[in-house]
C-alpha positions in Angstrom: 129.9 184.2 229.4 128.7 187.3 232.4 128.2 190.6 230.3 131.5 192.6 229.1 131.9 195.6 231.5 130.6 199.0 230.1 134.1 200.8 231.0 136.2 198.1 229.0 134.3 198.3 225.9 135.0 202.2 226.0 138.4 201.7 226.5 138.3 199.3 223.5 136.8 201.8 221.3 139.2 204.8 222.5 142.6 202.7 222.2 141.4 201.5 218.7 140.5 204.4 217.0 143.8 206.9 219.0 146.2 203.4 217.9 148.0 205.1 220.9 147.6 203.9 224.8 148.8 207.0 226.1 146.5 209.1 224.1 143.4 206.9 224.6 144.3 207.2 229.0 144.7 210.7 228.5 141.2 211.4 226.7 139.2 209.5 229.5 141.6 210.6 232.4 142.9 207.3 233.4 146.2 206.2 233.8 147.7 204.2 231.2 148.1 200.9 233.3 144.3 201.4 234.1 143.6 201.5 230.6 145.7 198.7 229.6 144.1 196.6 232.6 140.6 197.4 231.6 142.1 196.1 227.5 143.7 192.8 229.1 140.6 192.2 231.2 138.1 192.5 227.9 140.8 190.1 226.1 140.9 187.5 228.4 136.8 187.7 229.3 135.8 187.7 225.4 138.7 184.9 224.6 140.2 186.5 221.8 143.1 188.8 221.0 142.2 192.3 220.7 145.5 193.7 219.8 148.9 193.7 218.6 151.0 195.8 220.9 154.2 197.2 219.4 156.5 199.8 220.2 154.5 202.6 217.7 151.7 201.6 219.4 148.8 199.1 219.4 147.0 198.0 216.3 143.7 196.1 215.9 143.7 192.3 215.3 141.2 190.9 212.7 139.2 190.0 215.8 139.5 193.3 216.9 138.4 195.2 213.8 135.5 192.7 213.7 134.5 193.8 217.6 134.9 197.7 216.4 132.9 197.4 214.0 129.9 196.0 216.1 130.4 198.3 219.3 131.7 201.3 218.0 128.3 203.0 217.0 126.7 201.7 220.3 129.2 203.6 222.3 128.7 206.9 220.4 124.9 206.4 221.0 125.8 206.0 224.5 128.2 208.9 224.7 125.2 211.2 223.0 122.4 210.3 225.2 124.5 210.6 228.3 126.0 214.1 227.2 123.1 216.3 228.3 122.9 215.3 232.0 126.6 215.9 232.8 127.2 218.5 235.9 126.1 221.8 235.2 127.9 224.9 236.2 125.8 227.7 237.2 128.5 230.3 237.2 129.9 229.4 233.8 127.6 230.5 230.9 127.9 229.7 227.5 126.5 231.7 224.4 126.4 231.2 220.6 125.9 234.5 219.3 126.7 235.2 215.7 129.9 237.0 214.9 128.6 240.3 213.3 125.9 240.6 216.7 129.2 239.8 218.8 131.1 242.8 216.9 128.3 245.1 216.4 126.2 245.0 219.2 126.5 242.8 222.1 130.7 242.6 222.8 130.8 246.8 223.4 128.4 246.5 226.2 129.3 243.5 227.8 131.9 245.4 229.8 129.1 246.8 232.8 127.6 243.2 232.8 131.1 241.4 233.5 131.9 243.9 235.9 128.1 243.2 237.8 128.6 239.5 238.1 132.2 239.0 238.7 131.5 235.5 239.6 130.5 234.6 236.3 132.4 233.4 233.4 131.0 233.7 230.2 131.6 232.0 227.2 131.1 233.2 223.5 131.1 231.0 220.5 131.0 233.1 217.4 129.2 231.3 214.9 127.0 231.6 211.9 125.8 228.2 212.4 122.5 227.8 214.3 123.4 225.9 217.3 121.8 222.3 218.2 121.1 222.3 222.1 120.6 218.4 222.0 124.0 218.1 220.2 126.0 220.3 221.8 124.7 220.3 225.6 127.6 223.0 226.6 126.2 225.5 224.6 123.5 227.4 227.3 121.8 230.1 225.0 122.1 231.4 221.8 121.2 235.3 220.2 119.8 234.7 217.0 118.0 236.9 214.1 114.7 235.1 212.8 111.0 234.9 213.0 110.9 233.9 216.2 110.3 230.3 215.8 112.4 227.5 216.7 111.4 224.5 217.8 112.0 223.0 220.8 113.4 225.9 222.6 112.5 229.2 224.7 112.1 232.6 222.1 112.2 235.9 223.7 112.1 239.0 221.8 114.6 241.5 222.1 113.8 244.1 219.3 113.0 244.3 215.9 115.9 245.2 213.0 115.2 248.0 210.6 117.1 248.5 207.2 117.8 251.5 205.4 119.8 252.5 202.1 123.4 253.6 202.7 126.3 253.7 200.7 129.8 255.6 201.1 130.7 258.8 201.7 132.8 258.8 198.1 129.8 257.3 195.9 127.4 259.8 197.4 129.8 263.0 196.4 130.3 261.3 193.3 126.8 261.1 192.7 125.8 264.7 193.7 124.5 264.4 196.9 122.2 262.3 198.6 119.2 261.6 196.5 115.7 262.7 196.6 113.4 259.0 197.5 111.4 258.5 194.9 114.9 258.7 192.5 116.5 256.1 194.8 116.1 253.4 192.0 118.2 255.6 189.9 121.0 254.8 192.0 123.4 251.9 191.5 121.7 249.2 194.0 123.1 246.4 195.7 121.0 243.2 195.4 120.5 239.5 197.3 119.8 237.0 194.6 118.4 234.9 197.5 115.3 236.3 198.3 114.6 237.9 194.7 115.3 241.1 195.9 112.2 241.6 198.0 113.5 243.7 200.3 113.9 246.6 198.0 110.6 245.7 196.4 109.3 246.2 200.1 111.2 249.2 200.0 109.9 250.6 196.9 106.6 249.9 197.7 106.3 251.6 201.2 108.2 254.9 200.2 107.5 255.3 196.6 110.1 255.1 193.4 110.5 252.4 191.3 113.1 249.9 191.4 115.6 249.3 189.1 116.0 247.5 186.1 118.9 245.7 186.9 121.1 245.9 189.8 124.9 246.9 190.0 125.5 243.7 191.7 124.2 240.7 193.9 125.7 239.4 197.1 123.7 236.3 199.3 125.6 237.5 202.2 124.8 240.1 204.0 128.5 241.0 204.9 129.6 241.2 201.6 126.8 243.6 200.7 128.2 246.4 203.5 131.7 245.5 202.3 130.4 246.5 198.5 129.3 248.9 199.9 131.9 250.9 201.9 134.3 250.0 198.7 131.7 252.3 196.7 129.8 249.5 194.5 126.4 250.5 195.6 124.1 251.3 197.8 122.6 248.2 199.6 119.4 248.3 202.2 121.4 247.7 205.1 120.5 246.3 208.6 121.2 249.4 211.2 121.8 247.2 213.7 125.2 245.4 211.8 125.9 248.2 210.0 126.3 250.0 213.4 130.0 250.7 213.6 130.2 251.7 210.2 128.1 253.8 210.3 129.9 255.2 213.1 132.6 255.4 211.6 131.7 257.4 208.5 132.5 254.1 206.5 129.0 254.3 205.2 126.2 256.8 205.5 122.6 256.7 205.7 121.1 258.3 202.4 117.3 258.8 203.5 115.9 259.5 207.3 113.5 256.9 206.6 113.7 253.4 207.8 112.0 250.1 207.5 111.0 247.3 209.4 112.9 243.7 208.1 110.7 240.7 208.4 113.4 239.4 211.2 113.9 240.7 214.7 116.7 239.6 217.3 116.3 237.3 219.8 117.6 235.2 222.7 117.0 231.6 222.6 117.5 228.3 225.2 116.5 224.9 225.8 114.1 224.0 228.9 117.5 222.3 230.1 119.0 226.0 230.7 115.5 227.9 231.8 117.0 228.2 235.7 120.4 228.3 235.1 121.8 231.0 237.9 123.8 232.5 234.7 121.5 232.8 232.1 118.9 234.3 234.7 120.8 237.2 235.0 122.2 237.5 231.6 118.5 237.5 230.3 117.6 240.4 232.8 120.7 242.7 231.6 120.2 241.6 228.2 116.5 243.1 228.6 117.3 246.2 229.5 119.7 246.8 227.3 117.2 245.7 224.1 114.4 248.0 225.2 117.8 250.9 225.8 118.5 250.5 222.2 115.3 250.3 220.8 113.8 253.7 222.3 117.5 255.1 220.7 116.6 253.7 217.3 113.2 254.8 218.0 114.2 258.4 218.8 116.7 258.2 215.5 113.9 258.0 213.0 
C-alpha cells in the first residue's frame, strides 16, 4: 500500500475530533466537498471504514477510533514543529506585556509611537503568564520584570524599579502625620509571605529602624498589597513604577523621600526568530528612549 497523503490524515484528525464536516472545512479553509473527498480518499486507500455519517454529523467507527488514537499525537507534533516558520508580518507586532506595565506605564505613552508608525499594527496580550516564544510563535516580544535572565531569548535593559513605603491619605491623618524613618516599623506594615519579607528587611537595613514584630497583614501578590493599601490596611513597600497612577491620583502617598532599589528591573525580551523584525526594530528604539526619559524623572524625584 503507497503512503497515506499527509493532507488526508489531517483531515482525519480535524473531522474526528469537531464530529462536524462543516466545522472541520472551516478550521483548515477548505470547502466541505474537499474535505469529504480528502475522508473518502483515506477510506478507500487504507480499506476500512472511517466513519459513520449521519445527519448530526459524522462519528468515528471502531476502526476509526483505533487510527486516532495512532495519528493523532503525530499530527500535533507536526502542527508544533511547523508553527514557527509560518509567514511573518513585519508590519504587525505582537507584545506580551503584563497587565499592570500595560496600565501603568507603557499604554499612556503608546499614543506618539502609534501616531509615528501608522503602518504598524500592534498587538498587546495582557498577561501575567511568562510567554513561551517556541509555543506561541505569534507572540514577537514580551516586557517583563526579572533579573534579566531568560534563556534562550534577547534581554535588554530598560530601567531599574525602586520601592518605597506608601499608604493612604486616610491612614496617614489617622496616624498623625507621616512618620519619622527610623519609627517606620511602628507603623502597621504590609507583608509578602513569599519571599519572607525580605524586602522590608532590605529596607530596614539600608535606612535604619527595626522591623516589626508582626505585620498587619500578608499578600503574595503584589496587586493586592496596593489595593490594602489604598483601602487603609497598611502601608506596603510599593513598586513606583505600578503604583504610578495611584500615586497620581492621591489614592496612595509616598511617606519617606527615600527610595530603594528592588532586586528586579524591567525589560524587553525576544527570540532570535524576531531580532530583525521591521516592527520590533522600531518599537525597541522608541521604547529606549522612553526608558532612559523616565529613569532621569525618577532619578530627578529622589
Amino acid at each position: 500500500m503507497s503512503r497515506p497523503p499527509l493532507h488526508a490524515l489531517m483531515g482525519f484528525v480535524a473531522a474526528a475530533r469537531a464530529g462536524n464536516l462543516t466545522r472541520a472545512a472551516e478550521g483548515m479553509h477548505l470547502t466541505v466537498s474537499a474535505l469529504s473527498h480528502q475522508i473518502r480518499g483515506l477510506e478507500a486507500r487504507l480499506g476500512r471504514q472511517l466513519f459513520e455519517r449521519s445527519a448530526r454529523g459524522v462519528h468515528l467507527t471502531a476502526e476509526g477510533r483505533h487510527l486516532l488514537g495512532r495519528v493523532a499525537a503525530h499530527i500535533d507534533a507536526l502542527e508544533d514543529a511547523l508553527r514557527p516558520y509560518g509567514p511573518r508580518h513585519d508590519d504587525v507586532l505582537t507584545l506580551s506585556v503584563t497587565p499592570s506595565m500595560a496600565s501603568a506605564w507603557l499604554v499612556p505613552r503608546l499614543g506618539a509611537f502609534l501616531a509615528a508608525q501608522p503602518q504598524l499594527e500592534l498587538n498587546l496580550q495582557s498577561t501575567v503568564a511568562v510567554v513561551d516564544f517556541e509555543r506561541d510563535p505569534d507572540v514577537d516580544a514580551a516586557m517583563r520584570i526579572g533579573n534579566g535572565h531568560w534563556p534562550g531569548v534577547a534581554s535588554e535593559h530598560l530601567f531599574d524599579e525602586w520601592a518605597a513605603p506608601m499608604a493612604s491619605p486616610a491612614l496617614v491623618e489617622r496616624l498623625g502625620g507621616p512618620p519619622a524613618l527610623e519609627r517606620l516599623g511602628d507603623w502597621p506594615l504590609i507583608g509578602e509571605p513569599d519571599d519572607g519579607n525580605e524586602q522590608w528587611l532590605a529596607w530596614f537595613a539600608e535606612f535604619g529602624g527595626r522591623p516589626p514584630k508582626r505585620y498587619a497583614a500578608n499578600f503574595d501578590d503584589t496587586e493586592a498589597s496596593l489595593r490594602a493599601a489604598v483601602s487603609g490596611v497598611g502601608v506596603t513597600l510599593g513598586r513606583l513604577t505600578r503604583a504610578r497612577l495611584l500615586l497620581e491620583s492621591g489614592q496612595l502617598v509616598r511617606l519617606t523621600r527615600e527610595r530603594m532599589r528592588t532586586n528586579y528591573a524591567h525589560y524587553l525580551v525576544y527570540p532570535a526568530r524576531a531580532s530583525d523584525h521591521a516592527g520590533l526594530q522600531a518599537f525597541r528604539r522608541w521604547l529606549q528612549e522612553e526608558a532612559r526619559t523616565y529613569a532621569a524623572q525618577l532619578s530627578a524625584d529622589t
